[in-house]
KOLTILO-975820 format. One record per residue (C-alpha): y, x, z; residue in three letters; residue number from 1. Coordinates in nm, 2 decimals. Each point is the difference from the previous one (the first is absolute). Example, Ala and Ser with C-alpha at 12.3 -4.5 7.8 and 13.67 -1.06 7.14 Angstrom:
-0.45 / 1.23 / 0.78 / ALA / 1
0.34 / 0.14 / -0.07 / SER / 2
END
This chain:
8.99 / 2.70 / -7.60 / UNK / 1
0.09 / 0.33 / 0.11 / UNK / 2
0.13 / 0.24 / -0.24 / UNK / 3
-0.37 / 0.24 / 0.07 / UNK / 4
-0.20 / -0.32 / -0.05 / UNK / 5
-0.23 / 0.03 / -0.30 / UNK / 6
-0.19 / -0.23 / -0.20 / UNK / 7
-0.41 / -0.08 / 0.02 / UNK / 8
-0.01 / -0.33 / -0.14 / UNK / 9
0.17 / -0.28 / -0.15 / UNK / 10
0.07 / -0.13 / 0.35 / UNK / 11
-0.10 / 0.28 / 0.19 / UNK / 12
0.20 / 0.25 / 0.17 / UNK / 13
-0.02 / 0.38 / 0.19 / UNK / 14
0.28 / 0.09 / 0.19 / UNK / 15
-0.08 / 0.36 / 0.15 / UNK / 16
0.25 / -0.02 / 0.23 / UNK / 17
-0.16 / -0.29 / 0.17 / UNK / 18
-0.35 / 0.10 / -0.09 / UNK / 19
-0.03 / -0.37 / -0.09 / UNK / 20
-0.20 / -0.17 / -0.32 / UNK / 21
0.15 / -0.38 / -0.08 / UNK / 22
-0.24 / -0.16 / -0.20 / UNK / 23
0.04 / -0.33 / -0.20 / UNK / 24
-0.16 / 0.10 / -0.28 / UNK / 25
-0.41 / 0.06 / -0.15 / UNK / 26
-0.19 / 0.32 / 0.11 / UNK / 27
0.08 / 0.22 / -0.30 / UNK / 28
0.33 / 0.12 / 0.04 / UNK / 29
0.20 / 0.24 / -0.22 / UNK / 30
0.20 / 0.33 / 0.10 / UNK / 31
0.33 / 0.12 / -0.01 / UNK / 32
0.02 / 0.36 / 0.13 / UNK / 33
0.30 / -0.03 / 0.33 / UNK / 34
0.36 / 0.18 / -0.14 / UNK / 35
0.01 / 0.20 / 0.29 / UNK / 36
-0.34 / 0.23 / 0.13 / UNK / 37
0.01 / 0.14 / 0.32 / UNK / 38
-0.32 / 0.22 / -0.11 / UNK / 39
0.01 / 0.28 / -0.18 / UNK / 40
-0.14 / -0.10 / -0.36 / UNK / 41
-0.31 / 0.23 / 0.00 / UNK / 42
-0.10 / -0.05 / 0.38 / UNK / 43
-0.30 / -0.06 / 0.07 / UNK / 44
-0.10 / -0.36 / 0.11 / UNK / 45
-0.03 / -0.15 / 0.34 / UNK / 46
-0.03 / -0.32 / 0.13 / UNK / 47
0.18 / -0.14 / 0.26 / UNK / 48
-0.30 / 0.05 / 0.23 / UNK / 49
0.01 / 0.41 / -0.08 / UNK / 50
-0.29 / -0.01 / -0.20 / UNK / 51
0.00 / 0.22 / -0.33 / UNK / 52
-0.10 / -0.16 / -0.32 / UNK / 53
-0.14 / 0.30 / -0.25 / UNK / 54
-0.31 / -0.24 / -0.12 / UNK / 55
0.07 / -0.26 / -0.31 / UNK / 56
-0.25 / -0.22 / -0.11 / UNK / 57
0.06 / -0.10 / -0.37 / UNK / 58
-0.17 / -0.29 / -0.16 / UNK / 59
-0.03 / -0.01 / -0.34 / UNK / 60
-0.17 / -0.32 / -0.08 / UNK / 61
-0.13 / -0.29 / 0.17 / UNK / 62
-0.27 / -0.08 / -0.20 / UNK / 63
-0.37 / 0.06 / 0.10 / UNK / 64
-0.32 / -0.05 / -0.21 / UNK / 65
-0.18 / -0.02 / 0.32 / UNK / 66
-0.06 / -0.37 / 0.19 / UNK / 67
-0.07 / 0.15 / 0.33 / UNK / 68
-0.02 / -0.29 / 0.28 / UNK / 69
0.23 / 0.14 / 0.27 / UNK / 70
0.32 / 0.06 / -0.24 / UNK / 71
-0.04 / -0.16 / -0.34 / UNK / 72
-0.33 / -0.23 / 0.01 / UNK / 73
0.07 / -0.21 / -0.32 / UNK / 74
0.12 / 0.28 / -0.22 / UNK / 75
0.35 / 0.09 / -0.05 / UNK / 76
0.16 / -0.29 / -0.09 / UNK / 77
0.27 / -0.09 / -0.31 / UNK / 78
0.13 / 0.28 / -0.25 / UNK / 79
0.07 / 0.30 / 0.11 / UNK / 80
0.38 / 0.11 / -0.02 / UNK / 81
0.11 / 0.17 / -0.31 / UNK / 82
0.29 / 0.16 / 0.19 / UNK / 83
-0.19 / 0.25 / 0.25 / UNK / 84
0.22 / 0.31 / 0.08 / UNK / 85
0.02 / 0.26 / -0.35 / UNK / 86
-0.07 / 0.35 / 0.07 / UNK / 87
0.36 / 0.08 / -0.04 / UNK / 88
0.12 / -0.27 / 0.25 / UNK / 89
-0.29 / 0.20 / 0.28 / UNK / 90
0.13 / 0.33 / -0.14 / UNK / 91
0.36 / -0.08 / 0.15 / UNK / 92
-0.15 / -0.22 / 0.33 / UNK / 93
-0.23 / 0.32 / 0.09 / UNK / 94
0.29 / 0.27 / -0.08 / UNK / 95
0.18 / -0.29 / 0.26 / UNK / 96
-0.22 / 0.02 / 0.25 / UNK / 97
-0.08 / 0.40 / 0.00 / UNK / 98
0.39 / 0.00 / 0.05 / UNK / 99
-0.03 / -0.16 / 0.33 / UNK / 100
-0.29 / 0.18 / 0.16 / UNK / 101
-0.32 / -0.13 / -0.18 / UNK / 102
-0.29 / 0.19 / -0.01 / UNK / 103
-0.30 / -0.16 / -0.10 / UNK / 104
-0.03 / -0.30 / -0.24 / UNK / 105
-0.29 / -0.20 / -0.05 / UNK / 106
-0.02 / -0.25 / -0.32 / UNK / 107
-0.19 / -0.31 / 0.11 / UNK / 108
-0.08 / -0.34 / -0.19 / UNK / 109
-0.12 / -0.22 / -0.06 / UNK / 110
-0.24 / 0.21 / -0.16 / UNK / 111
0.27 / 0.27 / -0.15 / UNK / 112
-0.27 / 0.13 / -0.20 / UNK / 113
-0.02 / -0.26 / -0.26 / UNK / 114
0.38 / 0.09 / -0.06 / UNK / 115
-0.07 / 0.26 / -0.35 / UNK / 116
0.28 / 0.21 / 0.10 / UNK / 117
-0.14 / 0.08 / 0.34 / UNK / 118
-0.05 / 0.36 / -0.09 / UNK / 119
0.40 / 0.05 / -0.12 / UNK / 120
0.07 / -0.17 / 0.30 / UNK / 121
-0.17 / 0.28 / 0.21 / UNK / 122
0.11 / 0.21 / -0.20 / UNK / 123
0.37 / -0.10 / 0.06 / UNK / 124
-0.08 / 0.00 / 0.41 / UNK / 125
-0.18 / 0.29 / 0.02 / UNK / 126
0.32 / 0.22 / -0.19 / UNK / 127
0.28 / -0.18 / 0.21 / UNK / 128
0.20 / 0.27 / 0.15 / UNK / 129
-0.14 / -0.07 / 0.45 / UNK / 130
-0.27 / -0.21 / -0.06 / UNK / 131
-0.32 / 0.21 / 0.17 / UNK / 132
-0.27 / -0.24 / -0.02 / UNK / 133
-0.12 / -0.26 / -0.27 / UNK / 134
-0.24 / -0.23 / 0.07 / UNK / 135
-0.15 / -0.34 / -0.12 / UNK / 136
-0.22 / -0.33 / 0.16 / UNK / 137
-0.21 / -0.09 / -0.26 / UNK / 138
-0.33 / -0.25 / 0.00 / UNK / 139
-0.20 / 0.31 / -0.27 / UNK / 140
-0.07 / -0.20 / -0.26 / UNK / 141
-0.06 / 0.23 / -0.25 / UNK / 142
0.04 / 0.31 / 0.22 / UNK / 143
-0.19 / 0.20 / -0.20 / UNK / 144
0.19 / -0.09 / -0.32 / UNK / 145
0.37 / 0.09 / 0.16 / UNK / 146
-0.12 / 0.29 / 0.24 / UNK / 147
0.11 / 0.32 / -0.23 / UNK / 148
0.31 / -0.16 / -0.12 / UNK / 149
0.12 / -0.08 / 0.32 / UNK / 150
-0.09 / 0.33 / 0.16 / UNK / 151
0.17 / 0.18 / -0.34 / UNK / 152
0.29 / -0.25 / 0.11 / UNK / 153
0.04 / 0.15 / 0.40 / UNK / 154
-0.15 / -0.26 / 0.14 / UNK / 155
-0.03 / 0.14 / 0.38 / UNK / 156
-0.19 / -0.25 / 0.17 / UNK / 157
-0.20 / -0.30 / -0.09 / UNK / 158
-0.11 / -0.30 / 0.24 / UNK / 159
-0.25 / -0.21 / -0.16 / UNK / 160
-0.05 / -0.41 / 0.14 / UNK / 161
-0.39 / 0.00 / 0.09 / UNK / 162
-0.09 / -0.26 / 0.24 / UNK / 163
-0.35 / 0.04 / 0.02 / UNK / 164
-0.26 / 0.24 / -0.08 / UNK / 165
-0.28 / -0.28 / -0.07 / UNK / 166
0.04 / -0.07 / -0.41 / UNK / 167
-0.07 / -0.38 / 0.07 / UNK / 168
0.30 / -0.08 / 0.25 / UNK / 169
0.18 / 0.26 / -0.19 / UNK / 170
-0.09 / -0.26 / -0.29 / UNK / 171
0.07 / -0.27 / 0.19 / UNK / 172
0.36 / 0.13 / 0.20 / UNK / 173
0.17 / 0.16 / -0.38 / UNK / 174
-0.20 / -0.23 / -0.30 / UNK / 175
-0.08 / 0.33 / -0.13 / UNK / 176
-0.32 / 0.15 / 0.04 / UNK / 177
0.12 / 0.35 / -0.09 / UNK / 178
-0.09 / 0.17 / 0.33 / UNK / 179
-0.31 / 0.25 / -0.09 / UNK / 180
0.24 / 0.14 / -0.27 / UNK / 181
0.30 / -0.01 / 0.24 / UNK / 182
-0.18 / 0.21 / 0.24 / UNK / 183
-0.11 / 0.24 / -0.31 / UNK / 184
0.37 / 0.05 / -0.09 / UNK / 185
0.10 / 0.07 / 0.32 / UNK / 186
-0.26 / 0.30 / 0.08 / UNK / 187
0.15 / 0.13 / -0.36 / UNK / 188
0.33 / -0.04 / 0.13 / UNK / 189
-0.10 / 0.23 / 0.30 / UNK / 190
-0.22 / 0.26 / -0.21 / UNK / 191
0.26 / 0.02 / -0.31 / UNK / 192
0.36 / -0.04 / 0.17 / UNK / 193
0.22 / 0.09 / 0.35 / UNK / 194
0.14 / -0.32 / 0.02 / UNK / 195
-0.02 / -0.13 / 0.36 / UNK / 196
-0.28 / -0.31 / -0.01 / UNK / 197
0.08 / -0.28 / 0.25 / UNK / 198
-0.20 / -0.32 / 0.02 / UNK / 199
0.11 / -0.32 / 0.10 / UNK / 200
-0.15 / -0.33 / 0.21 / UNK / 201
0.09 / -0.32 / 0.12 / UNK / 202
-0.09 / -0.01 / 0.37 / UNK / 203
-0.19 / -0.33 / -0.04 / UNK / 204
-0.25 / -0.12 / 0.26 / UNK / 205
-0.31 / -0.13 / -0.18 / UNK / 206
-0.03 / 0.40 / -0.14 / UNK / 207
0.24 / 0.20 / 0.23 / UNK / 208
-0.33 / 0.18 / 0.22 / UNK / 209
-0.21 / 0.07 / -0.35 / UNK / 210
0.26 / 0.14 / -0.14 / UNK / 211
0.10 / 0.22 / 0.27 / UNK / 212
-0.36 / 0.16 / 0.01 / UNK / 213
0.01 / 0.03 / -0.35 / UNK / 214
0.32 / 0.14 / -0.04 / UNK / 215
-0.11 / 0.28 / 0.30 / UNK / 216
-0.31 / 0.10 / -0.22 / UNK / 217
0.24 / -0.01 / -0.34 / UNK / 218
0.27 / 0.31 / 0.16 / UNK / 219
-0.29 / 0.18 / 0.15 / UNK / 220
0.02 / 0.27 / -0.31 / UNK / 221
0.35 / -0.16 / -0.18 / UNK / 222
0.36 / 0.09 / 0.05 / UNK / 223
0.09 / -0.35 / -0.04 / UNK / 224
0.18 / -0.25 / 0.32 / UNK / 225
-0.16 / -0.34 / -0.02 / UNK / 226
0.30 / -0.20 / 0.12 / UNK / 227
-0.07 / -0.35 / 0.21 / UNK / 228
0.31 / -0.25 / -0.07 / UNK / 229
0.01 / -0.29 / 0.23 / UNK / 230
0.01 / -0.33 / -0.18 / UNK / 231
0.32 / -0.08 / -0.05 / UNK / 232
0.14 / -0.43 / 0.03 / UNK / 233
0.20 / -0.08 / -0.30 / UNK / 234
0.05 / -0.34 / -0.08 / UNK / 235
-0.23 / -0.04 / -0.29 / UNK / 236
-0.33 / 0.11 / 0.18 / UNK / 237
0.05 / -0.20 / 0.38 / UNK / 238
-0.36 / -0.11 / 0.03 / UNK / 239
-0.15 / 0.32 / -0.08 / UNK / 240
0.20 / 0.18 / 0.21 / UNK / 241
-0.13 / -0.24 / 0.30 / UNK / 242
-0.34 / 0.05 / -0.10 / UNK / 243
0.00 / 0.38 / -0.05 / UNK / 244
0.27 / 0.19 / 0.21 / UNK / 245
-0.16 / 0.27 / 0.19 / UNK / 246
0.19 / 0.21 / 0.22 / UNK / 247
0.05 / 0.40 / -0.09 / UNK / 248
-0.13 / 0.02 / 0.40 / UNK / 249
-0.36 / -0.06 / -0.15 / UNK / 250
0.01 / 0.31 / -0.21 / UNK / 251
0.20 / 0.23 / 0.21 / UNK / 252
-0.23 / -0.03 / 0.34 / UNK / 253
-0.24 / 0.09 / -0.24 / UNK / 254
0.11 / 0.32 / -0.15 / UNK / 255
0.16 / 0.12 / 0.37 / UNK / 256
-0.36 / -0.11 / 0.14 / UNK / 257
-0.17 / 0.27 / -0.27 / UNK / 258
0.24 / 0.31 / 0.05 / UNK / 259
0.21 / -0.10 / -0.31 / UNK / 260
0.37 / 0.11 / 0.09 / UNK / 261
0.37 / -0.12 / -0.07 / UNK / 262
0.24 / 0.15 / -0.22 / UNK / 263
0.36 / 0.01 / 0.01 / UNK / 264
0.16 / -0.13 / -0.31 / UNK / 265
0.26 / 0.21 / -0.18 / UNK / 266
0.37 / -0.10 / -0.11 / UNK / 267
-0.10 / -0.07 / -0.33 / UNK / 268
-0.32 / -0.24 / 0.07 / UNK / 269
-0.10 / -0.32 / -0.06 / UNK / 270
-0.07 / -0.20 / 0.35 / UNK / 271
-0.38 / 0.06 / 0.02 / UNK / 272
-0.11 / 0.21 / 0.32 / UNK / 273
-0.32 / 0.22 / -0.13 / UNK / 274
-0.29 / 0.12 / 0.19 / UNK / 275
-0.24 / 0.34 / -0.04 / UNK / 276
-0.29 / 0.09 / 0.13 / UNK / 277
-0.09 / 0.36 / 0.02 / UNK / 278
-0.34 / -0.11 / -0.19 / UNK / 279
0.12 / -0.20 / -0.27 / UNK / 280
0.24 / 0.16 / -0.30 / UNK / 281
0.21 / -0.31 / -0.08 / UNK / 282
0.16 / -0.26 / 0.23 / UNK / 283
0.01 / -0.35 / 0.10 / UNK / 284
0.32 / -0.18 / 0.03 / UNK / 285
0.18 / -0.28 / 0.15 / UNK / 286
0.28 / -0.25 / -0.07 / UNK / 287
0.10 / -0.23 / 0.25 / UNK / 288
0.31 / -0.18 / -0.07 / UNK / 289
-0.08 / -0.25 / 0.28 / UNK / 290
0.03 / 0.26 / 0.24 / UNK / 291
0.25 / 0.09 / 0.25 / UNK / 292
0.29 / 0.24 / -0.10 / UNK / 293
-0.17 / 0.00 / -0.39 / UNK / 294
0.42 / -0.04 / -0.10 / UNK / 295
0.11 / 0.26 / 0.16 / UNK / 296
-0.12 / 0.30 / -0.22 / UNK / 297
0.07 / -0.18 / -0.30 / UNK / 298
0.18 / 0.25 / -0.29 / UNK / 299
-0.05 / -0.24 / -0.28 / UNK / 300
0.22 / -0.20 / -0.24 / UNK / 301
-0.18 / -0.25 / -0.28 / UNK / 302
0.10 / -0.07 / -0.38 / UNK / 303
-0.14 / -0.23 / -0.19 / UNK / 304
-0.08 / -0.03 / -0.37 / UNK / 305
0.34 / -0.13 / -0.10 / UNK / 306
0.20 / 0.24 / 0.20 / UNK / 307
0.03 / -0.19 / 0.34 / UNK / 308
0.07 / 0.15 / 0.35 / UNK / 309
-0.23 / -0.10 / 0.26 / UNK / 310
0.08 / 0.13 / 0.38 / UNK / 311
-0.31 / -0.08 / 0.13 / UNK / 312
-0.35 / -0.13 / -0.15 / UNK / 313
0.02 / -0.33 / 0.18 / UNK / 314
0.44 / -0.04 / -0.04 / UNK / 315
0.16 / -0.33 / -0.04 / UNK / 316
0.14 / 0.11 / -0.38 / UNK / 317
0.06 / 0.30 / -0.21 / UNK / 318
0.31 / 0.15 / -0.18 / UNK / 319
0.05 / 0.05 / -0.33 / UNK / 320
0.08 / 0.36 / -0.15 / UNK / 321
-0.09 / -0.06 / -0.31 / UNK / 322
0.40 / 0.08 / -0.15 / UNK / 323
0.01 / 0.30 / 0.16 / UNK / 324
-0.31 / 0.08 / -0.24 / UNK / 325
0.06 / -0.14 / -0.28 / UNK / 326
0.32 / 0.20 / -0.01 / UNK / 327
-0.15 / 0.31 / 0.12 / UNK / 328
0.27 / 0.02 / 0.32 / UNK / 329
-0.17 / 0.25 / 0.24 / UNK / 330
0.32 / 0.00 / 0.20 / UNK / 331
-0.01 / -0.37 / 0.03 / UNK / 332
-0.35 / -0.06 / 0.07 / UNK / 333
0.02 / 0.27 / 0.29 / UNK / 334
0.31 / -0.17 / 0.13 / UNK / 335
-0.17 / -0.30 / 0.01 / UNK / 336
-0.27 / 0.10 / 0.18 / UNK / 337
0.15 / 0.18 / 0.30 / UNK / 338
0.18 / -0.38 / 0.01 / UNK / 339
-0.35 / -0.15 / 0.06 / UNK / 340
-0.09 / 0.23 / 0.36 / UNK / 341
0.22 / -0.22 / 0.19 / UNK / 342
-0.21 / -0.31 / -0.08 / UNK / 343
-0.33 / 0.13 / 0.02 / UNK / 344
-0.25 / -0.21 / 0.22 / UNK / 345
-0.13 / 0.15 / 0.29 / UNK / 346
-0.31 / -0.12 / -0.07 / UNK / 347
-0.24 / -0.25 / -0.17 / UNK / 348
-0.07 / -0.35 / 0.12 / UNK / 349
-0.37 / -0.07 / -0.07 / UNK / 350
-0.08 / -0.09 / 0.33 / UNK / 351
0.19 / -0.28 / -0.04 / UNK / 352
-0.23 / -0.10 / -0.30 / UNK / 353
0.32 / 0.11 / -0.22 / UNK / 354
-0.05 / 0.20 / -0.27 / UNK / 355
0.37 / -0.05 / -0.17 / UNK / 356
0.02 / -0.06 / -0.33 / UNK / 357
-0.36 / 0.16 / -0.09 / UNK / 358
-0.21 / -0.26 / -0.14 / UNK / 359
-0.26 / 0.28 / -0.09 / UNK / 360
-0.04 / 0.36 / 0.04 / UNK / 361
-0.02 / 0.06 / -0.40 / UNK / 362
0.45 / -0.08 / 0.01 / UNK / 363
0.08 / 0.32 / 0.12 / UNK / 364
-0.32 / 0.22 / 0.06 / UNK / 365
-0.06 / -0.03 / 0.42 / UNK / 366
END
């Protein structure tokens, strides 16, 4: 092993020089920061494929009260961990990450609302020293109940999981039939606060047109972006997958068909592509990660609940930080993760039915 090697595993090795990864190990690997850093400690990250990463997407749980049947169809199951990431330990990642160039940070689950620190932990993001934008994916249970908090907190943007409009397969999709009052809470959330609204779908085909036209007539008068996300093939939901994939194709003629435009995404985005119509105040939205040259734009880096690294939503392992946070080593942590550009995937493998080591979306957030 060559003296610039470093460690990501029990087994597993980086060796910059080489750009090369031996692995003999499992797919959670530990990190020890390289000796010697050719980057300039507070430079701002970029992969080996020149894209610039200013976009973290922190989990802070991966438990979820919803059952709904694309993700988590049975419930979550087993006890959730006791050691999710303390507020300190995200204080030190996010001063980490604003180090090296991060701009926006969006705190996903799970369902990161049942977490009772939530607000602290906007709190904490929103007064981090680079960070511009704070936002959270939640599935609004209880919107109306955390809504002032969470604006008093800085909450900057909120997308909300809503895969129907119809209360019955709302019912039927979530095991909650909370949608009449989720649709309440949101029209406060618009009337009472300036935090961006953002709703999010599963592209599935048995609903995809209805909820289209329904969507259209819902941002006639809102400033809200109903997104589309095309179903996604992880290992744990196969035969729905086969039976519901619809491609983003369906909805896009549509919208170009009915004077609805593109928009180009900015450096701090998320990978949906939005569409306006000159008679409609909000959006509509698409995610297609089944489409060609989706990897190309991508700006985003993944940790999970117990403070692990993940490169890419669909990656073959993840890296533990978790010292660096524990010990409150900024310098570390950002050393660390300049060691993590060369290794990077290029992109995702889902069209080869291989969705890494995501069993379910819930593990890190999408």
């Amino acid at each position: 092993m060559s003296d610039d090697s470093f460690k990501i595993g029990s087994a597993k090795w980086y060796s910059p020089a080489s750009g090369s990864v031996t692995d003999e190990g499992d797919n959670t690997f530990s990190v020890v920061a390289p000796t010697d850093q050719t980057s300039e400690p507070n430079q701002l990250l970029t992969d080996g494929f020149s894209r610039r990463l200013t976009y973290l997407r922190l989990s802070i749980t991966d438990f979820c009260n919803f059952r709904c049947e694309y993700c988590l169809p049975n419930g979550y199951q087993g006890k959730r961990p006791d050691d999710e990431l303390s507020v300190p330990e995200i204080a030190t990642l996010i001063r980490g990450f604003a180090k090296v160039g991060t701009k926006k940070v969006r705190i996903t689950g799970g369902e990161p609302s049942i977490r009772r620190d939530v607000v602290e932990i906007i709190e904490t993001i929103k007064q981090t020293d680079g960070i511009e934008t704070v936002a959270m994916t939640s599935n609004g249970y209880k919107l109306g109940k955390h809504l002032a908090s969470w604006h008093a907190a800085g909450l900057d943007q909120l997308n909300i999981s809503m895969d129907s409009f119809d209360a019955a397969t709302f019912h039927k999709m979530t095991g909650f039939n909370t949608l009449p009052q989720l649709l309440t809470d949101m029209d406060r959330l618009l009337e009472k606060t300036n935090i961006k609204l953002k709703i999010n779908s599963i592209l599935m085909a048995e609903t995809a047109f209805e909820n289209l036209l329904q969507a259209i007539d819902y941002v006639k008068d809102r400033a809200v972006t109903y997104r589309f996300i095309e179903f996604m093939q992880t290992s744990d939901n196969s035969d729905l997958f086969f039976a519901q994939h619809a491609q983003s194709d369906t909805i896009i003629d549509y919208l170009l068909e009915h004077g609805w435009q593109a928009h180009d995404r900015g450096s701090s985005d998320g990978p949906a592509v939005e569409y306006s119509h000159p008679d409609y105040v909000g959006r509509i939205g698409m995610i297609a990660p089944y489409a060609e040259h989706f990897c190309e734009t991508c700006n985003r880096l993944r940790v999970s609940s117990q403070g692990k690294v993940h490169l890419c939503l669909f990656d073959q392992g993840n890296y533990d930080i978790r010292h660096y946070l524990q010990q409150d080593d900024v310098t570390g942590l950002v050393s660390t993760l300049h060691s993590f550009m060369p290794i990077k995937p290029e992109h995702h493998h889902l069209h080869d039915s291989d969705s890494g080591i995501m069993h379910n979306l819930s593990i890190i957030g999408g």
